[in-house]
C-alpha positions as CSV (number, residue, x, y, z in Angstrom):
1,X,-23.5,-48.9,-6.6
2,X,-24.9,-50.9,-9.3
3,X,-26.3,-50.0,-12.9
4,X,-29.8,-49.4,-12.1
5,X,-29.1,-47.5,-9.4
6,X,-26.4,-44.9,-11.3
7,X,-29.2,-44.8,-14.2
8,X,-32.2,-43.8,-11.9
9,X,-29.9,-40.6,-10.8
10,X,-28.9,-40.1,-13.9
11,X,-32.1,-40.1,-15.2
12,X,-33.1,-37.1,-12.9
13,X,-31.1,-35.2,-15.4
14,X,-33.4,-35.7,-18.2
15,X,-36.2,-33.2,-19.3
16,X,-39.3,-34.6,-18.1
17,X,-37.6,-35.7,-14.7
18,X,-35.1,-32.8,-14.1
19,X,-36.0,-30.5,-10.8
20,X,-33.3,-30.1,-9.2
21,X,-33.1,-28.0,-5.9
22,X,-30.3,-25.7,-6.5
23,X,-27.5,-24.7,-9.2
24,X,-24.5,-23.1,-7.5
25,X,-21.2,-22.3,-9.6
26,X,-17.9,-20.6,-8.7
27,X,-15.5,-19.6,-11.7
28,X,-11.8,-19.1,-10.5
29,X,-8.8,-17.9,-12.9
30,X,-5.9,-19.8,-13.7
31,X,-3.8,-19.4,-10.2
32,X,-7.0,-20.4,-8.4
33,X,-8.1,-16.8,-7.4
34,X,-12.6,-16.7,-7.4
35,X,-13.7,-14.0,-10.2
36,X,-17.9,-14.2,-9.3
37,X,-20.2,-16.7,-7.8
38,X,-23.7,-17.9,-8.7
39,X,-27.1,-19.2,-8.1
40,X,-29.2,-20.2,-10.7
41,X,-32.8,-20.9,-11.0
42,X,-33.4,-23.8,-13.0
43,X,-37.1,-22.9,-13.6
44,X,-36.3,-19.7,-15.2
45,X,-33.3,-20.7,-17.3
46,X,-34.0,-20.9,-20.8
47,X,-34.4,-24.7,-22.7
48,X,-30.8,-24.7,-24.1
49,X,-29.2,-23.4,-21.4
50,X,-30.4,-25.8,-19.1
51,X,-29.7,-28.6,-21.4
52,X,-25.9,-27.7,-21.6
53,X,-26.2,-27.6,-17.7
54,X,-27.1,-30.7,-17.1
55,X,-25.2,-31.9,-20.0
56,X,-22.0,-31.5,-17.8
57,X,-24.0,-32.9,-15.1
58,X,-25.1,-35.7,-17.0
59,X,-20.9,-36.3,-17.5
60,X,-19.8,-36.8,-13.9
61,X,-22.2,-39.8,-13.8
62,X,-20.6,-41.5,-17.0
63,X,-18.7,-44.3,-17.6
64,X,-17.8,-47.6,-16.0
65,X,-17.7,-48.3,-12.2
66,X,-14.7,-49.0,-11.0
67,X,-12.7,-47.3,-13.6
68,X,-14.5,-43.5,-14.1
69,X,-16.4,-43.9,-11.6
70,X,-14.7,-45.0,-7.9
71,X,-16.4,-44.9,-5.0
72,X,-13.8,-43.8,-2.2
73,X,-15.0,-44.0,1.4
74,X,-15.0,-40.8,4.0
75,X,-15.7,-41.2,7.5
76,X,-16.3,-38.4,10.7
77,X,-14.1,-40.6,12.6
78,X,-10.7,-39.7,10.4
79,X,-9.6,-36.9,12.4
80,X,-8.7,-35.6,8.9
81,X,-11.6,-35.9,7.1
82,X,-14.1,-35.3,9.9
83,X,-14.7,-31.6,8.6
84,X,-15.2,-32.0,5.6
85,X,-17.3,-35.0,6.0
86,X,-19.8,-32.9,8.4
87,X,-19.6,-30.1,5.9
88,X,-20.4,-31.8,2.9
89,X,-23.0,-33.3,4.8
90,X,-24.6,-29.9,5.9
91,X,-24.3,-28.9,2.2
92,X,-26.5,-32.1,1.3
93,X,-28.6,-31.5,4.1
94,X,-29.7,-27.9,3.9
95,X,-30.1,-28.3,0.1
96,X,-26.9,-25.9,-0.6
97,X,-28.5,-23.0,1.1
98,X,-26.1,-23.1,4.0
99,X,-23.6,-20.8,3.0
100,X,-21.2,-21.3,5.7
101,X,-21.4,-25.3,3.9
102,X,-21.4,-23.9,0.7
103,X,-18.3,-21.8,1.1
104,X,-16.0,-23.9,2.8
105,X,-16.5,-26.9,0.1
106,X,-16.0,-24.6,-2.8
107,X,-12.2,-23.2,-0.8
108,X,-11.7,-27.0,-0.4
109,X,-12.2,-27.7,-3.8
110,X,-10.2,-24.7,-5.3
111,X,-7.5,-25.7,-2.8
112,X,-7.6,-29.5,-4.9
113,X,-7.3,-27.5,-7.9
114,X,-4.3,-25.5,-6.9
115,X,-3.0,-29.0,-5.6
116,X,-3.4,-30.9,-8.9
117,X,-2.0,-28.0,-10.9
118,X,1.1,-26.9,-9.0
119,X,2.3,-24.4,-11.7
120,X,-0.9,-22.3,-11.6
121,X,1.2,-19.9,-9.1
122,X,3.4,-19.5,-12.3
123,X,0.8,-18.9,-14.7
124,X,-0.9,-15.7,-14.0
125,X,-0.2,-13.9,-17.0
126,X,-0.6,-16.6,-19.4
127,X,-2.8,-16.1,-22.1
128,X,-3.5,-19.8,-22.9
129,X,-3.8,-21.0,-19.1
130,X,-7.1,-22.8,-18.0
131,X,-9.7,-20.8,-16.0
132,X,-12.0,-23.4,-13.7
133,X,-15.6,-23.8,-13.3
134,X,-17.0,-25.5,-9.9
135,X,-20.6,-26.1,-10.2
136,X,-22.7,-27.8,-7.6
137,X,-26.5,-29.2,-7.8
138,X,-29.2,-30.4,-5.1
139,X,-31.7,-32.5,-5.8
140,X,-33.8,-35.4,-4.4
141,X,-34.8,-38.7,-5.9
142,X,-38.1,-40.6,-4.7
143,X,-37.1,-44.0,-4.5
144,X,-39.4,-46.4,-6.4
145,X,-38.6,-50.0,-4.7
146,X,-40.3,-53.0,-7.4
147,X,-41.5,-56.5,-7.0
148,X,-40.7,-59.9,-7.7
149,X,-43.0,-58.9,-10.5
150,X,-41.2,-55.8,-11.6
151,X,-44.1,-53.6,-10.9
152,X,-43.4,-50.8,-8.4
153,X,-44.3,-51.5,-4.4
154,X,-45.7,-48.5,-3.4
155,X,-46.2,-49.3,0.3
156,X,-42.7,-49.1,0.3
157,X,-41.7,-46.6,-1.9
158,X,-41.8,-43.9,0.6
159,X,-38.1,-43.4,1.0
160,X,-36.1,-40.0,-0.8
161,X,-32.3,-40.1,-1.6
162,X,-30.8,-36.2,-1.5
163,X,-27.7,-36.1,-2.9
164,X,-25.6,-33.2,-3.8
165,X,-24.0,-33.7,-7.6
166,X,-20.5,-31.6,-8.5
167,X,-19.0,-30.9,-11.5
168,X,-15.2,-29.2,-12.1
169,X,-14.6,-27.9,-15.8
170,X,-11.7,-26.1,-17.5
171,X,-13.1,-22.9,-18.9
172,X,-10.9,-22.6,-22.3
173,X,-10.3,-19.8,-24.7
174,X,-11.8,-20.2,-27.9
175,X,-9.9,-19.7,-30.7
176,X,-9.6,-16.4,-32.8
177,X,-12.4,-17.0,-35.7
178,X,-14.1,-14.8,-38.2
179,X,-17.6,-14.0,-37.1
180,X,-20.5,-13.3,-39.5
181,X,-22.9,-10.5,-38.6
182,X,-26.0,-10.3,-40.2
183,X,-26.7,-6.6,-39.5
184,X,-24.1,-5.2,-42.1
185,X,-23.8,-9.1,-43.9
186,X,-19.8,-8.9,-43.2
187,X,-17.4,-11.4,-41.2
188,X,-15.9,-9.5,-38.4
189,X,-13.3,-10.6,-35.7
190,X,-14.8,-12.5,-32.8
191,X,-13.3,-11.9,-29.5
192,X,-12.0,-14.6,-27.7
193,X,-14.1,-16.0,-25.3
194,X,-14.3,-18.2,-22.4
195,X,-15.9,-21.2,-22.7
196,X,-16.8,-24.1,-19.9
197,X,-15.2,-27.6,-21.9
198,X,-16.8,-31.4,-19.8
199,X,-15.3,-31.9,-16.4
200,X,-12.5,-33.7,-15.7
201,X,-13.6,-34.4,-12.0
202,X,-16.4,-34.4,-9.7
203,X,-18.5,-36.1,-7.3
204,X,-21.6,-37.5,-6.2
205,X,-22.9,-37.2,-2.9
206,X,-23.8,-39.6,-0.6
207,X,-23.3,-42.6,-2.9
208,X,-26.8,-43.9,-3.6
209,X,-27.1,-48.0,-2.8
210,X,-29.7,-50.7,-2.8
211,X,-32.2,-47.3,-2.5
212,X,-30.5,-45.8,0.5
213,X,-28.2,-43.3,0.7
214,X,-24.5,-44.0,2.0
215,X,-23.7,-41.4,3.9
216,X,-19.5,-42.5,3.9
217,X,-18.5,-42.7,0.6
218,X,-18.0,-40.2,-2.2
219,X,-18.5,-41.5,-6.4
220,X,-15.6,-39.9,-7.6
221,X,-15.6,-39.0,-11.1
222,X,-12.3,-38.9,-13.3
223,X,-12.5,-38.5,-16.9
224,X,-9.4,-40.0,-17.6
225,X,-9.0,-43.2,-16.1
226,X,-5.6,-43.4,-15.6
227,X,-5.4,-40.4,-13.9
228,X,-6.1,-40.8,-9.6
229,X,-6.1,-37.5,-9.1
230,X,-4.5,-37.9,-5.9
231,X,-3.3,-34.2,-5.2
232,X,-6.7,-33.0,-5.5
233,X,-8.6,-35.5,-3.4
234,X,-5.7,-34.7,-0.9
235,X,-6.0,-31.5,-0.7
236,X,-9.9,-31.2,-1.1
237,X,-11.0,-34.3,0.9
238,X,-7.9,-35.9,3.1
239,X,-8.6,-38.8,0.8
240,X,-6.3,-41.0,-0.6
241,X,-6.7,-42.0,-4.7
242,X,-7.7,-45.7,-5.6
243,X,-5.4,-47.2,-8.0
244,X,-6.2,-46.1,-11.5
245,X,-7.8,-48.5,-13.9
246,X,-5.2,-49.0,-16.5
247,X,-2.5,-49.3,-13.5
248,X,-4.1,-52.1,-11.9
249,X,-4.6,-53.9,-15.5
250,X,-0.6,-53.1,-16.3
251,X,0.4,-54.1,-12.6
252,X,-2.0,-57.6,-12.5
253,X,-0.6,-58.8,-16.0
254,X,2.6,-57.8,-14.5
255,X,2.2,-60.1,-11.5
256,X,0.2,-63.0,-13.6
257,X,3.0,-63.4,-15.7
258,X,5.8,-63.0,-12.7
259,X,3.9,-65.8,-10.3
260,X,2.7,-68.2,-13.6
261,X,6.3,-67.8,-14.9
262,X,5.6,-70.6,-17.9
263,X,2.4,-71.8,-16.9
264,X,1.3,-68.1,-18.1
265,X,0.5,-69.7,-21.3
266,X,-1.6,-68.5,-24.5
267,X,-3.9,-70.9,-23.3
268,X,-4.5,-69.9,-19.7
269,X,-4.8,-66.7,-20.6
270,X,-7.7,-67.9,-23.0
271,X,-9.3,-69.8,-21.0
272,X,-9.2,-66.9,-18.0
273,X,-10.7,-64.3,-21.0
274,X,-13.5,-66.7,-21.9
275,X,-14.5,-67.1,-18.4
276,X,-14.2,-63.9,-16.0
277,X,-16.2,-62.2,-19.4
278,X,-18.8,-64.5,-19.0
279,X,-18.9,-64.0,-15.7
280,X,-19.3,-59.9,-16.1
281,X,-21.9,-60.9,-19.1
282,X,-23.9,-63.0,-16.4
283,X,-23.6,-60.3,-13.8
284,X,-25.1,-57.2,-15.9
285,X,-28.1,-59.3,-16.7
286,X,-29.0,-58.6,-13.2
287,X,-29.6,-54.5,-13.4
288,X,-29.8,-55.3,-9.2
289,X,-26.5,-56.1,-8.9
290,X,-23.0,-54.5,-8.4
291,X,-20.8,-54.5,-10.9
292,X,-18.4,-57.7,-11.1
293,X,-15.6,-57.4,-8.8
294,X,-13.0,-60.1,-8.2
295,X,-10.9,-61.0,-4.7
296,X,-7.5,-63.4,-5.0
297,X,-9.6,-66.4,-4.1
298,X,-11.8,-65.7,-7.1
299,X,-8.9,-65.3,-9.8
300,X,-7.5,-68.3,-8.1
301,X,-10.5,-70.7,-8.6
302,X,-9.9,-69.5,-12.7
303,X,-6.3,-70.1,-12.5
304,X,-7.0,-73.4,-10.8
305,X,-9.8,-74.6,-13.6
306,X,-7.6,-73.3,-16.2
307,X,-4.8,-75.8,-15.3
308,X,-2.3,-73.7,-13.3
309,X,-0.6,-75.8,-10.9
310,X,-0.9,-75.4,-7.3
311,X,2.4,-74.3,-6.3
312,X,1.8,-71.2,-9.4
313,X,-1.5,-70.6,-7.7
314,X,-0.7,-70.2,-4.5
315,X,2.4,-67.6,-5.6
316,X,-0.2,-65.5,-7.3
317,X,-2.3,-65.0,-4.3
318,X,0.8,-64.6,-2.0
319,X,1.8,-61.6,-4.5
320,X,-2.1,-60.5,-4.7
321,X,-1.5,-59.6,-1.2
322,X,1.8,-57.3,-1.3
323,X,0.6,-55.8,-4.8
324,X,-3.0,-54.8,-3.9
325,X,-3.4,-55.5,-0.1
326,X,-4.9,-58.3,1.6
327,X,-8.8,-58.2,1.3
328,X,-8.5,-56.2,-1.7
329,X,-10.9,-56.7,-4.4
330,X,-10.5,-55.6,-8.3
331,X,-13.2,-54.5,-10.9
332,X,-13.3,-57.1,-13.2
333,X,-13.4,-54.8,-16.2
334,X,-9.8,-54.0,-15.0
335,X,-8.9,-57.7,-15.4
336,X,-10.0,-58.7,-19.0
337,X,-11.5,-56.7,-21.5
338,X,-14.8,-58.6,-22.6
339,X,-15.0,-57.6,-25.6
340,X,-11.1,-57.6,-27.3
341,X,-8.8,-60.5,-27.6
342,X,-5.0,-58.8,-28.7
343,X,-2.0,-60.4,-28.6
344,X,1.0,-58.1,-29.2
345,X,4.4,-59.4,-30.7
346,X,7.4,-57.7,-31.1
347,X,6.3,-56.7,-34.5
348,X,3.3,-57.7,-35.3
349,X,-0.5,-57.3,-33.3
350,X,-3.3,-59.2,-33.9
351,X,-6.9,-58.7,-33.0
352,X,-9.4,-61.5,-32.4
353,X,-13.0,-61.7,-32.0
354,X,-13.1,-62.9,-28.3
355,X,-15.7,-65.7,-29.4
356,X,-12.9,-67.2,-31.9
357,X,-10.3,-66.8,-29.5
358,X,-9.9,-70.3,-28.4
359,X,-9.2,-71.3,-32.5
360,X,-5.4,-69.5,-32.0
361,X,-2.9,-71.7,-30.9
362,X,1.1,-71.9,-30.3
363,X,3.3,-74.4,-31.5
364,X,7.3,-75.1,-32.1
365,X,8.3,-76.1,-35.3
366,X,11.5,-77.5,-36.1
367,X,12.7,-75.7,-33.2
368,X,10.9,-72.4,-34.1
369,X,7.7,-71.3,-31.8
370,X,4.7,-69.9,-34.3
371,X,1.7,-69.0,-33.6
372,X,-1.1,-70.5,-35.6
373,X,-4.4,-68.8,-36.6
374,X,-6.6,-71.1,-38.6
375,X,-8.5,-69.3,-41.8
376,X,-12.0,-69.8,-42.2
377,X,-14.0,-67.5,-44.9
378,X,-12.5,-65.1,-47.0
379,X,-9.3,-62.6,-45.9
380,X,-8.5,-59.5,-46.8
381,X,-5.1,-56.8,-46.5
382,X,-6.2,-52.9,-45.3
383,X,-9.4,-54.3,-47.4
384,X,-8.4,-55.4,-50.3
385,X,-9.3,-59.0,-50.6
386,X,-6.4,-61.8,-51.4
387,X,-5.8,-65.5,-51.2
388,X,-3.7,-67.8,-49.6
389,X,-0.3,-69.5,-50.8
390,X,-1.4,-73.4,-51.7
């Protein structure tokens, strides 16, 4: 799924696009048991209301592929997932007015819930315990396929995506406040109330590519990156969890520096900054395209132009494989970090513009390694400005 795509559903959440098919919600307390059920009209909600609906909507399609956003494949031919899979297609397909759909996806999805918090059992009488709020939405997109030219082709612009869009959010207590009442112009206690905080999962439904729906893979949403939510998708789906973003950084620095050994040098690892960024620069330009993603043979060719020998090379890839699987491909926001340049020392860290990265060097000096940052302009200490020892 690339950028433009994500943004065109996305967009269906907006005002003077929004008209959706169908709100459905199902609020369960914190062991999991359903309190009430819902269908909304979204012609007859009010302005705000609707706006704070698709406001948590609006979340589960937001930030970065490949890190909050994962598309993880589903198949009817997984004896495991074959249920499911025809279910949440009969959800999709009947525009969530199949209720047999409707209720099976919601007990599969409170079941993930139970799964990912295993003390909810324990919880029942806890007063500070999170309630849960499932809400689902229909809706279909009219794709408009464009030119060479950019301008819209309508001859073939005849095709519809439906896609069913689900959000999971911890309902919260608020705290205890004074509440002013303008009938007798007196603060008064508020009573605590429940209130629905942004999800911290959900999904979108097919996964919408190059126009066309794909009818075997979920978008998973995760709000915290480093967070798989594995029990849930388990328990909900028969799926397994990608790695999370911030493990597959920690465990491909890990095996960079374990195959380079001391060819992992300050300079390599500039040179490999400078140019997988530029490549992910290069690749947004093209709002067609997926987002970057990088196999062992494409790391390699870096290594390779950044002076790694042949022998360290070849180690890498050879680890590539029994790390992250052969034929495994990584985001390559999960590789570098375009736009940061840190190097950490025992005690000290220091932060560099990414363009002036390649001015730091390292260098031993009577016997002692240093590393060297050249000063150009004027420098300053928490912002108070000072000059160098001559």
């Amino acid at each position: 799924m690339n950028q433009r795509d994500l943004a065109e559903v996305k967009r269906r959440l907006n005002p003077d696009k929004r008209n959706p098919t169908a709100i459905l919600g199902g609020y369960v307390d914190n062991v999991g048991k359903p309190i009430t059920s819902f269908a909304l009209n979204v012609s007859t909600l009010y302005e705000q209301e609707n706006e704070k609906y698709m406001a948590l909507f609006k979340r589960v399609l937001s930030g970065q592929i490949g890190q909050n956003l994962l598309p993880i494949g589903i198949s009817s031919e997984e004896p495991a997932q074959a249920e499911v899979y025809q279910q949440l297609l009969r959800l999709r397909d009947s525009a969530l007015q199949d209720e047999e759909a409707v209720s099976y996806v919601f007990e599969r999805l409170i079941e993930g819930i139970r799964a990912e918090h295993p003390d909810m059992q324990s919880v029942e009488d806890a007063q500070n315990a999170d309630n849960w709020l499932i809400l689902m939405m229909h809706d279909t997109l009219d794709v408009k396929f464009r030119g060479a030219d950019g301008e819209i082709d309508y001859d073939n612009s005849d095709r519809a995506f439906s896609y069913v869009l689900c959000a999971i959010c911890p309902v919260k207590r608020a705290k205890p406040a004074l509440r002013y009442d303008p009938e007798d112009s007196v603060f008064h206690d508020r009573a605590q109330e429940w209130l629905a905080n942004a999800p911290v999962m959900g999904f979108l439904f097919p996964l919408f590519e190059d126009g066309a729906a794909d009818v075997n893979t979920i978008l998973f949403y995760s709000k915290d990156s480093n967070d798989s939510h594995q029990a849930f998708l388990e328990a909900s789906f028969h799926l397994q969890a990608l790695m999370p973003a911030t493990e597959q950084t920690d465990t491909f620095q890990t095996l960079l520096a374990q195959s380079l050994g001391k060819e992992c040098s300050l300079e390599v690892v500039q040179e490999m900054h400078e140019t997988v960024s530029t490549m992910i620069e290069e690749q947004k330009k093209d709002k067609e395209a997926e987002p970057l993603s990088l196999s062992k043979k494409d790391v390699a060719r870096v290594l390779t132009e950044s002076g790694v020998s042949e022998e360290k090379v070849e180690a890498f890839q050879e680890g590539f494989d029994q790390v992250f699987g052969a034929g495994a491909v990584l985001p390559a926001v999960n590789i570098v970090t375009p736009n940061q340049f840190k190097i950490d020392l025992p005690s000290v860290s220091v932060k560099v513009d990414p363009e002036y990265a390649d001015l730091l060097e390292t260098r031993v000096i009577d016997g002692r390694s240093y590393l060297l940052i050249p000063i150009e302009g004027d420098i300053a200490v928490n912002g108070q400005p000072v000059f160098p020892n001559n």
